[in-house]
C-alpha positions in Angstrom: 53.5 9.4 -36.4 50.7 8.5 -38.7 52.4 5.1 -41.3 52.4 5.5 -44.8 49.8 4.3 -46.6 52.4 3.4 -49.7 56.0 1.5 -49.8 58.8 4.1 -50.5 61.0 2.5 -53.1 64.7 3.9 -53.6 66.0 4.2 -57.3 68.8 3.7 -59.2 70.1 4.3 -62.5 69.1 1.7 -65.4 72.7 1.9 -66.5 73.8 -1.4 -64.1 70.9 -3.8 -65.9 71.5 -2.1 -69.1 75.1 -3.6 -68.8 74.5 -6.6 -67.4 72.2 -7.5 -70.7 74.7 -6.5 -72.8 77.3 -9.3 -71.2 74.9 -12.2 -70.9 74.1 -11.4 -74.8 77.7 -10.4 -75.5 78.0 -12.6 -78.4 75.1 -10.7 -80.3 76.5 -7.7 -79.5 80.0 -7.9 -80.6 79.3 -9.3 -83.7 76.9 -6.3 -84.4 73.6 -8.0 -85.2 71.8 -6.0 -82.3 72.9 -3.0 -80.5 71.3 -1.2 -77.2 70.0 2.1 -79.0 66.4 1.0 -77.9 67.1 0.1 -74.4 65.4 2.6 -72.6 62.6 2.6 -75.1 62.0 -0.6 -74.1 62.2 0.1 -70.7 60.2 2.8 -70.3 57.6 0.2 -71.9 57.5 -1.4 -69.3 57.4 1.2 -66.5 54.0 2.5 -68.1 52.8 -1.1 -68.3 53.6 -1.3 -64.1 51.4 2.5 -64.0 52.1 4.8 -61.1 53.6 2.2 -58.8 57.4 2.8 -59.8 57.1 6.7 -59.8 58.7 8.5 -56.6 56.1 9.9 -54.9 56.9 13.7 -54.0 55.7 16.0 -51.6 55.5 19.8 -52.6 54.1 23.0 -50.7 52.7 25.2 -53.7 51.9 29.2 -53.0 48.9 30.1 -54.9 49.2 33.8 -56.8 46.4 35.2 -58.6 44.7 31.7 -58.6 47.9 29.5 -59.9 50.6 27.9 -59.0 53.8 26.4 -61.1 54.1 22.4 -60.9 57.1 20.9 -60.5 59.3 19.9 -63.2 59.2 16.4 -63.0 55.5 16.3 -62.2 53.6 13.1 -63.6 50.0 13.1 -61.9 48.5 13.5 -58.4 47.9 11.8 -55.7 46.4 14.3 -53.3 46.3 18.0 -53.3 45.6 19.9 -49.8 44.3 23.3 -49.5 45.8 24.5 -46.6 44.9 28.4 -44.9 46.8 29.5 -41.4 44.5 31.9 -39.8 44.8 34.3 -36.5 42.0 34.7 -34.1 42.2 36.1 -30.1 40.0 35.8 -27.2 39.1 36.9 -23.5 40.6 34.5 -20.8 38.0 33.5 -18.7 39.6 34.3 -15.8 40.2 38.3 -14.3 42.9 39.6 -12.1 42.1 42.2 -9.8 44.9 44.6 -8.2 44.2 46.6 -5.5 46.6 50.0 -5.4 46.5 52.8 -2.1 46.2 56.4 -3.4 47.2 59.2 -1.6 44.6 62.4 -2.2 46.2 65.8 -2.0 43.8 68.2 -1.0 43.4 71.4 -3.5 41.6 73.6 -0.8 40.6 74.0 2.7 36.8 73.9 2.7 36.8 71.5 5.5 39.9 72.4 7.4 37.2 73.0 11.0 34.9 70.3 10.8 35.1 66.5 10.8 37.1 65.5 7.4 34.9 64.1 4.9 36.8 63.4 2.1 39.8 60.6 3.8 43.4 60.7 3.0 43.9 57.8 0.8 41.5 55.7 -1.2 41.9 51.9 -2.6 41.4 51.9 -6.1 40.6 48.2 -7.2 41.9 47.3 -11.4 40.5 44.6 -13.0 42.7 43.1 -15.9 41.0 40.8 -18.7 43.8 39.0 -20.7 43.2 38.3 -24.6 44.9 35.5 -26.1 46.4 35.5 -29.7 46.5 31.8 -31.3 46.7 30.2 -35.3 45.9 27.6 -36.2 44.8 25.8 -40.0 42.2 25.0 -42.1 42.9 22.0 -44.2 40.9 21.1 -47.1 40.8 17.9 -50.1 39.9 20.1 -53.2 38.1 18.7 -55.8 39.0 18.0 -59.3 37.2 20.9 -61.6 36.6 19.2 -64.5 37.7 15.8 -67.2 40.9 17.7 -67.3 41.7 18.1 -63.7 40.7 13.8 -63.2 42.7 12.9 -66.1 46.0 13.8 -64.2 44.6 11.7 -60.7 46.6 8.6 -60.2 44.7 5.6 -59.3 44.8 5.9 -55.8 44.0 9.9 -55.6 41.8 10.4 -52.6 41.0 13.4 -54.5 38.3 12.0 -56.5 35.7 11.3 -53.9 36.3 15.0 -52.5 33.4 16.9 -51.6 35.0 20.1 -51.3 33.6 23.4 -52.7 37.5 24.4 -53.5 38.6 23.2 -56.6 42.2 22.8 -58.8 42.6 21.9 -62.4 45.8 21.2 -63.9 47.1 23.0 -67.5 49.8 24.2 -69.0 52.3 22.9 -66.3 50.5 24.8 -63.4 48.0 24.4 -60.8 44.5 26.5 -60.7 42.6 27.0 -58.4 38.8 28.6 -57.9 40.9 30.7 -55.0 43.1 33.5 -55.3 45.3 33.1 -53.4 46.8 30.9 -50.3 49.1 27.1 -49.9 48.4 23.8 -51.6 49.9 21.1 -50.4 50.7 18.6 -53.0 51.3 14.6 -53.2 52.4 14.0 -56.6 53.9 10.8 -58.6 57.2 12.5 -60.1 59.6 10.8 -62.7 63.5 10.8 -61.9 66.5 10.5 -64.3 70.1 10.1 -64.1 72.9 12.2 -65.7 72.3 10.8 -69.4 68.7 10.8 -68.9 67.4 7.2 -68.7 64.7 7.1 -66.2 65.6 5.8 -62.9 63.9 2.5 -62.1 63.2 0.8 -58.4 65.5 -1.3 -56.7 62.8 -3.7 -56.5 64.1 -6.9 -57.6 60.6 -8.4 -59.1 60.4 -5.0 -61.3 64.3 -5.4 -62.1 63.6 -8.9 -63.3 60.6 -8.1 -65.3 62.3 -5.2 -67.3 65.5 -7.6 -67.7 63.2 -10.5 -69.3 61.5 -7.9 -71.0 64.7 -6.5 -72.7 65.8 -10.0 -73.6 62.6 -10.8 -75.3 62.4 -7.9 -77.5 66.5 -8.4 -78.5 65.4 -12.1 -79.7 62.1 -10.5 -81.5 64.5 -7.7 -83.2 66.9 -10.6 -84.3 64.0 -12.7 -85.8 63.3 -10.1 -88.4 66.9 -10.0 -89.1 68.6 -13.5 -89.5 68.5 -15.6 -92.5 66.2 -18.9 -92.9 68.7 -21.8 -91.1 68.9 -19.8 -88.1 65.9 -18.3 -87.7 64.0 -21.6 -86.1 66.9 -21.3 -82.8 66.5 -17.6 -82.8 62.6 -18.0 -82.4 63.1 -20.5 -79.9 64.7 -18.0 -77.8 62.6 -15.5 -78.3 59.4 -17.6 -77.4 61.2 -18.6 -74.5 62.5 -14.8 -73.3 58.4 -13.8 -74.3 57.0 -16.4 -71.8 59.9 -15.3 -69.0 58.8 -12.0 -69.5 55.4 -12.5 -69.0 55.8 -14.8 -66.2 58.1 -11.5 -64.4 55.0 -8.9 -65.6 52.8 -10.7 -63.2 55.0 -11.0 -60.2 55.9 -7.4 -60.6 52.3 -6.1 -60.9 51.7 -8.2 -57.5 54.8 -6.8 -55.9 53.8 -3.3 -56.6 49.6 -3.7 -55.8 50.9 -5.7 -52.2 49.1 -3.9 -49.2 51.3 -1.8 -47.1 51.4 -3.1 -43.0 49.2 0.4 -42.3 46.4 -1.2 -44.8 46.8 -4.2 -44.0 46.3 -3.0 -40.2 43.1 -1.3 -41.4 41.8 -4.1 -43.3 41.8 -6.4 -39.9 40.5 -3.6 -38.0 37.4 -3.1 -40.5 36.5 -7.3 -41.2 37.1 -7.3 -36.9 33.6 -4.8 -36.5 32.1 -5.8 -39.2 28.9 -7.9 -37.7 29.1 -5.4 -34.6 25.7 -4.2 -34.6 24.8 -8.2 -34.6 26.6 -8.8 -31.3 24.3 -10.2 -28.7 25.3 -8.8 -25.2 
């Protein structure tokens, strides 16, 4: 089993941190200076700000018809596409069996019915048997981005990019082309998931949780600022400086959490520093 080279993070709906904000600010809200219409604005904020790493990643097998393919509906941008073609080939066992049968020969006249037979009775009649073997088997392939197009939907870790492959995809209109006609794509893509009212769903990740929290809390204090009259403003700014610098402080512990180095990197980042100064080992 080969590891994954990314952490798989579960989701959950927004709708729990949504109202947990609303009851640590519950005094704002009931008096109606702020309400929670741009909550998921917000939030989405600062999903894009984190970039691919609190999509789902996805796995699809796509079936190439007269050189396309339909992309998921919650498709964001790729992480690797495979072109993958099952092919069926026989050959000759090296190996022979030989069978060696006793026939009986009827005589058809009597020619030699006075002198010494010369034709005998039976004859051994030897076979020999070659066996052909069917077997598959699969060609896999990294295609390669067509065109400006086809890299603008790579995420930042798409292997695809340094692909050297003569196959290529490009991505438009919600499908997948390909310079072949037809045949299977496998795909790796970073896919967006939402809940029954639509917010997007957001990792259980407690850094990125925190982050989006502050985040919410600061621009609440920044949308009561530009609302509140002159001998309140000075405590309302006060909170929202404070709220601005927490959510700051959270945007850098959730970028770290989400750039951290899986154990299969990390693995391959000893092995590599480990044979490094190889060729300058002195037997």
């Amino acid at each position: 089993m080969i590891p994954t080279q990314y952490y798989e993070y579960e989701f959950v709906s927004p709708e729990g941190l949504f109202a947990l904000i609303r009851e640590e600010l519950k005094s704002y809200f009931d008096t109606g200076a702020v309400d929670d219409v741009l909550f998921p604005k917000w939030m989405d904020r600062c999903l894009k700000l984190l970039t691919k790493g609190t999509l789902s990643i996805e796995h699809v097998m796509l079936n190439i018809e007269q050189s396309s393919a339909k992309l998921p509906a919650n498709f964001d941008s790729v992480r690797e596409v495979w072109g993958a073609t099952c092919l069926t080939n026989t050959y000759t066992l090296p190996t022979s069996i030989y069978e060696t049968i006793s026939t009986k020969i009827t005589p058809t006249y009597d020619a030699c019915q006075d002198c010494d037979p010369c034709v005998p009775d039976t004859v051994a009649v030897t076979y020999k048997t070659n066996t052909n073997v069917s077997y598959d088997y699969q060609i896999t392939a990294l295609l390669k981005p067509a065109n400006l197009n086809a890299k603008s939907f790579c995420g930042t870790n798409c292997i695809n990019l340094s692909s050297q492959c003569t196959d290529e995809y490009d991505i438009r209109n919600g499908k997948l082309i390909t310079n072949f006609t037809s045949g299977s794509v496998y795909l790796v893509y970073y896919g967006y998931k939402h809940d029954e009212n639509g917010y997007q769903l957001i990792p259980t990740n407690q850094r990125i949780q925190d982050y989006i929290e502050a985040h919410i809390k600061f621009k609440t204090f920044e949308m009561l600022c530009n609302q509140v009259v002159d001998e309140t403003y000075n405590q309302i700014e006060g909170k929202k400086q404070y709220y601005e610098q927490k959510a700051n402080e959270a945007y850098i512990s959730a970028l770290n959490e989400i750039k951290k180095e899986t154990t299969a990197q990390k693995v391959h980042k000893m092995k590599r520093l480990a044979q490094r100064y190889k060729y300058y080992y002195i037997p």
